[in-house]
N, CA, C and O atoms as a CHARMM CRD file, in Angstrom:
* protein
*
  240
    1    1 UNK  N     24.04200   4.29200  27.91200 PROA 1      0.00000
    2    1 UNK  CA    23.00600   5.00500  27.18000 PROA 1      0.00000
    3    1 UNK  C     22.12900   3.99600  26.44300 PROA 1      0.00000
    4    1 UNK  O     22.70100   3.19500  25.70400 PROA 1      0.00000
    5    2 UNK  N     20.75200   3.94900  26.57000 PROA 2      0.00000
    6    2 UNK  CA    20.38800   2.70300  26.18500 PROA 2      0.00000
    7    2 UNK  C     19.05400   3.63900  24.61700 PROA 2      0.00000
    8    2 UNK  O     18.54800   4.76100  24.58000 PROA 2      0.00000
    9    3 UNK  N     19.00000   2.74400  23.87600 PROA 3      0.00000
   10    3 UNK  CA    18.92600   3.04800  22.25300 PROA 3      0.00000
   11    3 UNK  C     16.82000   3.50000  22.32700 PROA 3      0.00000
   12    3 UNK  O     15.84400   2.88500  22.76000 PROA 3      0.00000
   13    4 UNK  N     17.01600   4.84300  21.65200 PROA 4      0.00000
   14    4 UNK  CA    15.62000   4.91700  21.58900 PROA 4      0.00000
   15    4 UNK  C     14.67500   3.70400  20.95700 PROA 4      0.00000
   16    4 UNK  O     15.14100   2.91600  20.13400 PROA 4      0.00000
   17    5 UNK  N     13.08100   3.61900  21.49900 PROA 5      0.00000
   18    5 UNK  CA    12.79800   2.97100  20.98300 PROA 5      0.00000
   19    5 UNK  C     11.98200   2.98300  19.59500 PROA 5      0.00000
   20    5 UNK  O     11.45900   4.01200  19.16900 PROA 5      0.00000
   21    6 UNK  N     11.91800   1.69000  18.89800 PROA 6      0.00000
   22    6 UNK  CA    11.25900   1.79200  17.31000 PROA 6      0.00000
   23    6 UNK  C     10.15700   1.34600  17.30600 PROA 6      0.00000
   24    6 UNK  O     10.02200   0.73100  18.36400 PROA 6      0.00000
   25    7 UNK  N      8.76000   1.26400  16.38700 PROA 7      0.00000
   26    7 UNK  CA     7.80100   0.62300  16.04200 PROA 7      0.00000
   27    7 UNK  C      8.21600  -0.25800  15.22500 PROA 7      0.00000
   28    7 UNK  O      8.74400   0.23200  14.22600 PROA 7      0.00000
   29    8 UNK  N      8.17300  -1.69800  15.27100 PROA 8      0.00000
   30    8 UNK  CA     8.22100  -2.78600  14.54400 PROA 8      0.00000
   31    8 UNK  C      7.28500  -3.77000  14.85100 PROA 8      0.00000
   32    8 UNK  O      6.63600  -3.95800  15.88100 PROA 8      0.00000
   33    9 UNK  N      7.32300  -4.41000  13.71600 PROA 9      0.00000
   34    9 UNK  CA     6.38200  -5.91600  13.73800 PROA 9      0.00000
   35    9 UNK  C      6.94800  -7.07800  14.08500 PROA 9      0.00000
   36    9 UNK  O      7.76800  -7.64700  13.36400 PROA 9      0.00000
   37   10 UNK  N      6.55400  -7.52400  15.22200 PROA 10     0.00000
   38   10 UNK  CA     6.70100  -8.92300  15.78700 PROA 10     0.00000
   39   10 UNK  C      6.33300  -9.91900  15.17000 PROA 10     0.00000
   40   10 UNK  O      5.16200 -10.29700  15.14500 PROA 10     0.00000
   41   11 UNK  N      7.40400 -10.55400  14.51400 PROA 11     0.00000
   42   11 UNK  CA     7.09100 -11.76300  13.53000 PROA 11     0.00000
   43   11 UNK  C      6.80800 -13.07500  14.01700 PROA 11     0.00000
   44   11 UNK  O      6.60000 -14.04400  13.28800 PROA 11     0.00000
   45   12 UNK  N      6.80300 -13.09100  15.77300 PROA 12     0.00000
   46   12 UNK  CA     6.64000 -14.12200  16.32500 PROA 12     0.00000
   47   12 UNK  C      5.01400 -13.71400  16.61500 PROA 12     0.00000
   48   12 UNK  O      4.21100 -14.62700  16.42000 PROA 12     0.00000
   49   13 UNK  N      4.62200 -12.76400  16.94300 PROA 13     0.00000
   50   13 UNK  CA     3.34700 -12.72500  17.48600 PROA 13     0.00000
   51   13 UNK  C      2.37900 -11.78200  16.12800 PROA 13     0.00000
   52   13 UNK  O      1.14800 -11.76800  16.12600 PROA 13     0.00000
   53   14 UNK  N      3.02000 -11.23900  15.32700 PROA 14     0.00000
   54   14 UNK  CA     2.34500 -10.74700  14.42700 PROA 14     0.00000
   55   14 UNK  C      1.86900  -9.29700  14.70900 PROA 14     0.00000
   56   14 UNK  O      1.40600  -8.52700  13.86800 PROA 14     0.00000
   57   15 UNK  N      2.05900  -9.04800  16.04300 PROA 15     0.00000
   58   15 UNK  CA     1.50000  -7.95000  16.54000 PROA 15     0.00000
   59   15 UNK  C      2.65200  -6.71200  16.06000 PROA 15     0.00000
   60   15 UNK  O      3.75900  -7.15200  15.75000 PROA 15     0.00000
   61   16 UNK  N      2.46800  -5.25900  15.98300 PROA 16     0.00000
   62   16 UNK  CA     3.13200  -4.03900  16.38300 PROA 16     0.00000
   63   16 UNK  C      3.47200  -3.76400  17.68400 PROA 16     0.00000
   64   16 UNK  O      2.67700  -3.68300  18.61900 PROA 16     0.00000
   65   17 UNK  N      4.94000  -3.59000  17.74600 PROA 17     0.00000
   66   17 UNK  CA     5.34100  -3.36400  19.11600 PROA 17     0.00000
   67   17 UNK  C      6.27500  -2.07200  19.34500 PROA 17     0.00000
   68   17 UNK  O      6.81200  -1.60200  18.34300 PROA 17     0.00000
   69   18 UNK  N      6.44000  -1.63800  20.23800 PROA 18     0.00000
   70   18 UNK  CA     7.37100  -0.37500  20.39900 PROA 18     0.00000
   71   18 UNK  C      8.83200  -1.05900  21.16300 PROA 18     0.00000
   72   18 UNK  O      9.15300  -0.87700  22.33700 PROA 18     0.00000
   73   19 UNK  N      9.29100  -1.55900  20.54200 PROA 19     0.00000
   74   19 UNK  CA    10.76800  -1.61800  21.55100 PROA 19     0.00000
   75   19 UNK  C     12.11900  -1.16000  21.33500 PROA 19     0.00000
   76   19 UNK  O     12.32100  -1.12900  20.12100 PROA 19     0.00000
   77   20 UNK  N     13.27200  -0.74000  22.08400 PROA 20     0.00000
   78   20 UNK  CA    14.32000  -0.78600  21.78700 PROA 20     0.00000
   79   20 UNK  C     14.89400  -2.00000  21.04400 PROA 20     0.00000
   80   20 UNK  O     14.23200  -3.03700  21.02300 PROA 20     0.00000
   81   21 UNK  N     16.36800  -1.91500  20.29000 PROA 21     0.00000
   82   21 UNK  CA    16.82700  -2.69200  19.94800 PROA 21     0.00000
   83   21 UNK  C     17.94200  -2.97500  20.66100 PROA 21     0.00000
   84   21 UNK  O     18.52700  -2.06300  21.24500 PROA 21     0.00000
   85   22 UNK  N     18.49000  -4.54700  20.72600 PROA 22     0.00000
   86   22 UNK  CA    19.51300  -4.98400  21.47000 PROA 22     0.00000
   87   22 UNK  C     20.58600  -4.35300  21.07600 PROA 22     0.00000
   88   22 UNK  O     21.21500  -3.71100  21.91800 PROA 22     0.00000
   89   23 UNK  N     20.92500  -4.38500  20.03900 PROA 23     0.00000
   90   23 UNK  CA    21.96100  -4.09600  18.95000 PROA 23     0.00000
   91   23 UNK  C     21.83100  -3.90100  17.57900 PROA 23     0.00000
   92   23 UNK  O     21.85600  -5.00500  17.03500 PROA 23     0.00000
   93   24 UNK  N     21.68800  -2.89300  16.67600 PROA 24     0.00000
   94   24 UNK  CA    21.63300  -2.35800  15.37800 PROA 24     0.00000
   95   24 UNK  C     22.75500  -1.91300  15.12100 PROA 24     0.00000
   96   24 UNK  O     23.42200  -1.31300  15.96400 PROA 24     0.00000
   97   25 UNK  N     23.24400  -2.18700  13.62700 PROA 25     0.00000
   98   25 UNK  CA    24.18800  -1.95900  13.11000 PROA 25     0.00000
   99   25 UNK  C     23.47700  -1.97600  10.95600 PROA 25     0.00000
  100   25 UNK  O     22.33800  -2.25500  10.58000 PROA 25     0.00000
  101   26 UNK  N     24.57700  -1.61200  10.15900 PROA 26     0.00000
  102   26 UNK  CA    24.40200  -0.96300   8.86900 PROA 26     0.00000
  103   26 UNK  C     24.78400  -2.38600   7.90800 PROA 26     0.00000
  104   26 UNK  O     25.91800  -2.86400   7.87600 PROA 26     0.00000
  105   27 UNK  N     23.76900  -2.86800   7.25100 PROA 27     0.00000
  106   27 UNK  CA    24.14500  -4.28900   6.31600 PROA 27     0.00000
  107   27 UNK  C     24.22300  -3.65700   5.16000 PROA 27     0.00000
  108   27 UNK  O     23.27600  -2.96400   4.78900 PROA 27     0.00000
  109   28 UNK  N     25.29200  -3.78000   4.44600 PROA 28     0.00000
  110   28 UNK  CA    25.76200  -3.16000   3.16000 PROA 28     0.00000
  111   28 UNK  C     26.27400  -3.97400   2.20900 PROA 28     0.00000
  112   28 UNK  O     27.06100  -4.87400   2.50400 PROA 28     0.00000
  113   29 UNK  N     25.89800  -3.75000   1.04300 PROA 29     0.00000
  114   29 UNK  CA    26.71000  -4.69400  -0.19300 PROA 29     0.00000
  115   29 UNK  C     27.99900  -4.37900  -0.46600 PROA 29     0.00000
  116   29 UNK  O     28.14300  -3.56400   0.44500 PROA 29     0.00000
  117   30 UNK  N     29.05400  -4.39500  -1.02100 PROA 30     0.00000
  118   30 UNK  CA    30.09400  -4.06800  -1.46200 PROA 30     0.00000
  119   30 UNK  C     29.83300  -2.69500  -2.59800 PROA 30     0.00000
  120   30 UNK  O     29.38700  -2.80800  -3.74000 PROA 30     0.00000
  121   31 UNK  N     30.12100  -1.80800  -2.12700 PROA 31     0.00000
  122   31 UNK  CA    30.01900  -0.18100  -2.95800 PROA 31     0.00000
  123   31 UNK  C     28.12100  -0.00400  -3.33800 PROA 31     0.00000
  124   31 UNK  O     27.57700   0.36400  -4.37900 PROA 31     0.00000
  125   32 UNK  N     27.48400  -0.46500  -1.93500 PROA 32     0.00000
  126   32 UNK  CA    26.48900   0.23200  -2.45200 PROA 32     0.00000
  127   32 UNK  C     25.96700   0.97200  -1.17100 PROA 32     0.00000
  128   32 UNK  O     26.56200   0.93000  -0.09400 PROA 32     0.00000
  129   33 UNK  N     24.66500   1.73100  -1.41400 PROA 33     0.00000
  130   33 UNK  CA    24.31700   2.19500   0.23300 PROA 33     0.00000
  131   33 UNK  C     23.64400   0.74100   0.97500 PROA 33     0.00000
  132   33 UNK  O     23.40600  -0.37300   0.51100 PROA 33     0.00000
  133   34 UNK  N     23.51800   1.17800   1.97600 PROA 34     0.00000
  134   34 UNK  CA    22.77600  -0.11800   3.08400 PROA 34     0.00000
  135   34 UNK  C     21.85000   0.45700   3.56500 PROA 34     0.00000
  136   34 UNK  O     21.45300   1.61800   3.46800 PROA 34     0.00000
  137   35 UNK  N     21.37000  -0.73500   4.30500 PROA 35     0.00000
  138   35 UNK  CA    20.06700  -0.30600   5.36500 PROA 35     0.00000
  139   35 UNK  C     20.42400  -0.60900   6.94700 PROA 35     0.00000
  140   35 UNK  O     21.06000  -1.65800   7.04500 PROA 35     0.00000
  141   36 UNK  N     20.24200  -0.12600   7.88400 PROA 36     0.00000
  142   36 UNK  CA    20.50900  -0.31500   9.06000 PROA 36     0.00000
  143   36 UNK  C     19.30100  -1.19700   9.61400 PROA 36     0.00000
  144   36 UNK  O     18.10000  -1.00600   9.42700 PROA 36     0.00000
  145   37 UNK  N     19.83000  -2.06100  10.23600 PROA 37     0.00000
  146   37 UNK  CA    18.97700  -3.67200  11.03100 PROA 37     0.00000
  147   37 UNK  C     19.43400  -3.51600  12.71800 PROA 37     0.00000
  148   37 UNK  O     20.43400  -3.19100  13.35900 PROA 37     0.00000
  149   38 UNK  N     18.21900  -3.90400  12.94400 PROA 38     0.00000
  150   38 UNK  CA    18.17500  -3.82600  14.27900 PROA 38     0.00000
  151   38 UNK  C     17.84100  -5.60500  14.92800 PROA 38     0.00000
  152   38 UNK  O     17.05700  -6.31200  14.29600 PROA 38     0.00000
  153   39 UNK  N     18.26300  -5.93300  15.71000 PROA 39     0.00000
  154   39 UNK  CA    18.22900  -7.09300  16.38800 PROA 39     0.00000
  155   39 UNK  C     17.00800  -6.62000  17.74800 PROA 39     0.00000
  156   39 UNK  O     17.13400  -5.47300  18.17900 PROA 39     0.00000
  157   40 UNK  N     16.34400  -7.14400  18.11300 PROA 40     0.00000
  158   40 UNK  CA    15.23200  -7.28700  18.66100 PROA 40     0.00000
  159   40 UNK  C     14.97000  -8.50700  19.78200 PROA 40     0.00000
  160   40 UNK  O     15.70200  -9.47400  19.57300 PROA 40     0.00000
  161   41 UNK  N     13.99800  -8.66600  21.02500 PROA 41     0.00000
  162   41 UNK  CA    13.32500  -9.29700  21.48300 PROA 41     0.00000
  163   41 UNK  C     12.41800  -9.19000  21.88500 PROA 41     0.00000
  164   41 UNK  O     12.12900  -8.25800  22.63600 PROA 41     0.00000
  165   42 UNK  N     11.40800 -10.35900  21.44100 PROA 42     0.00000
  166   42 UNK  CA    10.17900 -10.07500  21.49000 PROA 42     0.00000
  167   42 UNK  C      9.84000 -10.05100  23.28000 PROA 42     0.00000
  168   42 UNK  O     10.32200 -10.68800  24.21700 PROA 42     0.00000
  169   43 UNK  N      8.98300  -9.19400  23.20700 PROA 43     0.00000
  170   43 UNK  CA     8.42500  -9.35700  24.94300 PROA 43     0.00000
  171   43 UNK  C      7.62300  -9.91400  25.26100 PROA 43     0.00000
  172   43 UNK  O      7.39300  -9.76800  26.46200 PROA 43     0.00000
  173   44 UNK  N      6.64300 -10.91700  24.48000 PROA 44     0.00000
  174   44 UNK  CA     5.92600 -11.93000  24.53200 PROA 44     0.00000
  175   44 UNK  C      6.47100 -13.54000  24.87600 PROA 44     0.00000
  176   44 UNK  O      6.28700 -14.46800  25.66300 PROA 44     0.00000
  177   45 UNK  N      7.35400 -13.10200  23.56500 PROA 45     0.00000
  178   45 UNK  CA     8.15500 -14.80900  23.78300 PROA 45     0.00000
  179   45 UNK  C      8.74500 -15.05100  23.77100 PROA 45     0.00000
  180   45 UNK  O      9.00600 -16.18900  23.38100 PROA 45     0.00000
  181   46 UNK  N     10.09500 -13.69400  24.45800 PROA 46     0.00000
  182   46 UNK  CA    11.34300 -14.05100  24.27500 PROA 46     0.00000
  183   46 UNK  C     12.14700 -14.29200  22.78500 PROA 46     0.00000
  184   46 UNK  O     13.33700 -14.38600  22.48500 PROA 46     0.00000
  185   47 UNK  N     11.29000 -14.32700  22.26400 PROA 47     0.00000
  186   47 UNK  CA    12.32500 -14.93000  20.64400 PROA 47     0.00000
  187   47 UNK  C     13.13200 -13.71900  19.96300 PROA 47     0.00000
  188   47 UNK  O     12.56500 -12.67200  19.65100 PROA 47     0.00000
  189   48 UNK  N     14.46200 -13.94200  19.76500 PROA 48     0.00000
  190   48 UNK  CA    15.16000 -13.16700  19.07900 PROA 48     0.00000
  191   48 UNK  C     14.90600 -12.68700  17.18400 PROA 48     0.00000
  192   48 UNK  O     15.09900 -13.53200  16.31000 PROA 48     0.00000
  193   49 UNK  N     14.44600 -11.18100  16.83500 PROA 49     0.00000
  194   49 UNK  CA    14.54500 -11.24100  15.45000 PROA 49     0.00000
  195   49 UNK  C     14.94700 -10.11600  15.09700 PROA 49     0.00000
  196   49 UNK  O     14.93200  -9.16800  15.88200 PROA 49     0.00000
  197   50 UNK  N     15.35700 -10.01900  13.91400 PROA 50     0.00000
  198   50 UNK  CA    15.86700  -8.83600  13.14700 PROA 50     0.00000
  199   50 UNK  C     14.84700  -7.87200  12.24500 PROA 50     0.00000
  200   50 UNK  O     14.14700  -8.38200  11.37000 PROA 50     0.00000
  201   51 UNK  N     14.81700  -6.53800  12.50400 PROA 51     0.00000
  202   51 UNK  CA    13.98700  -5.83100  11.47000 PROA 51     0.00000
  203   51 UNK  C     14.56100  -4.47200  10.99900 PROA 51     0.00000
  204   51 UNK  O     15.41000  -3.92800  11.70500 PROA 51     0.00000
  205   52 UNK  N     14.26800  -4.05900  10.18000 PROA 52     0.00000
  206   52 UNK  CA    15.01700  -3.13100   9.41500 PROA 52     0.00000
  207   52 UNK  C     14.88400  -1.72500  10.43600 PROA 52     0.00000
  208   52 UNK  O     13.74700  -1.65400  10.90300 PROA 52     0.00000
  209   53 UNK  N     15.71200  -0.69600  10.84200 PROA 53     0.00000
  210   53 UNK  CA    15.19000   0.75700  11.33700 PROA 53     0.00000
  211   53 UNK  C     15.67400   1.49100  10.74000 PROA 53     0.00000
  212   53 UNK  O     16.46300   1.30600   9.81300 PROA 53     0.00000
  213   54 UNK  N     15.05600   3.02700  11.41700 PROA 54     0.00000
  214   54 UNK  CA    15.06500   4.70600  10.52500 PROA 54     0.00000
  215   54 UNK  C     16.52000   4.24500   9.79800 PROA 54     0.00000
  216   54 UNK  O     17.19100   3.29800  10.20900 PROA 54     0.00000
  217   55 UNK  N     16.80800   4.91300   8.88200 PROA 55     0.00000
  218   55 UNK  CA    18.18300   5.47700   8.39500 PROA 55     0.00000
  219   55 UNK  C     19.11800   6.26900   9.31900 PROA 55     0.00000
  220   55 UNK  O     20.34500   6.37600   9.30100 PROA 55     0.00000
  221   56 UNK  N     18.01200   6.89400  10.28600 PROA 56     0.00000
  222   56 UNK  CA    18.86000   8.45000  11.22400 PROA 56     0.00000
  223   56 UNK  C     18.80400   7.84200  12.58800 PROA 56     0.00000
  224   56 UNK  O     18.90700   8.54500  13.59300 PROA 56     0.00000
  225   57 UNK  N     18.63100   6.46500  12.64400 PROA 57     0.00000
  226   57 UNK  CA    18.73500   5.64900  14.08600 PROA 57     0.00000
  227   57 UNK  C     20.51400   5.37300  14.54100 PROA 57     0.00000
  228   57 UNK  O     21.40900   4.76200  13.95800 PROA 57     0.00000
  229   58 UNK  N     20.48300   6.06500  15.71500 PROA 58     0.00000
  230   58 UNK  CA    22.17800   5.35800  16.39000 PROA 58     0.00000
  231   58 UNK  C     22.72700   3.82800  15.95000 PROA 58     0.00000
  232   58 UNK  O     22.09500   2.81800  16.26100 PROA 58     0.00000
  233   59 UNK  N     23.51400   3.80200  15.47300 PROA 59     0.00000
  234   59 UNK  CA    24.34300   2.26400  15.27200 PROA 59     0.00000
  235   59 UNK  C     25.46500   2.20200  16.38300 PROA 59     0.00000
  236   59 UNK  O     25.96900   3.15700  16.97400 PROA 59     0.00000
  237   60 UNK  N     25.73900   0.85400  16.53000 PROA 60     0.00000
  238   60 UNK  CA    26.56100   0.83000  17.77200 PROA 60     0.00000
  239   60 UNK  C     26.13200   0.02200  19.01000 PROA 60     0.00000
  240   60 UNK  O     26.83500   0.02300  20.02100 PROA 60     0.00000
């Protein structure tokens, strides 16, 4: 099952892009809420980056 896709900003190209994420998962402090991060590649240049997604996005 492969992960809907998000609008994020490509920090390599600066541009807005629509892509799935490789892998997202929930970064949390010790007893507080978190934000869920998504791991990314750019389709320009290949470069791997991380950007924050929805709250109500699949982890896993």
């Amino acid at each position: 099952m492969s992960k809907p896709p998000v609008k994020v900003k490509d920090p390599t190209t600066g541009k807005e892009v629509e892509i799935a994420p490789v892998k997202a998962w929930v970064l949390a402090p010790k007893g507080r809420k978190g934000v869920k991060i998504g791991l990314f590649k750019s389709p320009e240049t290949g470069k791997y980056f991380r950007a924050k997604v929805p709250d109500d996005y699949p982890v896993g």
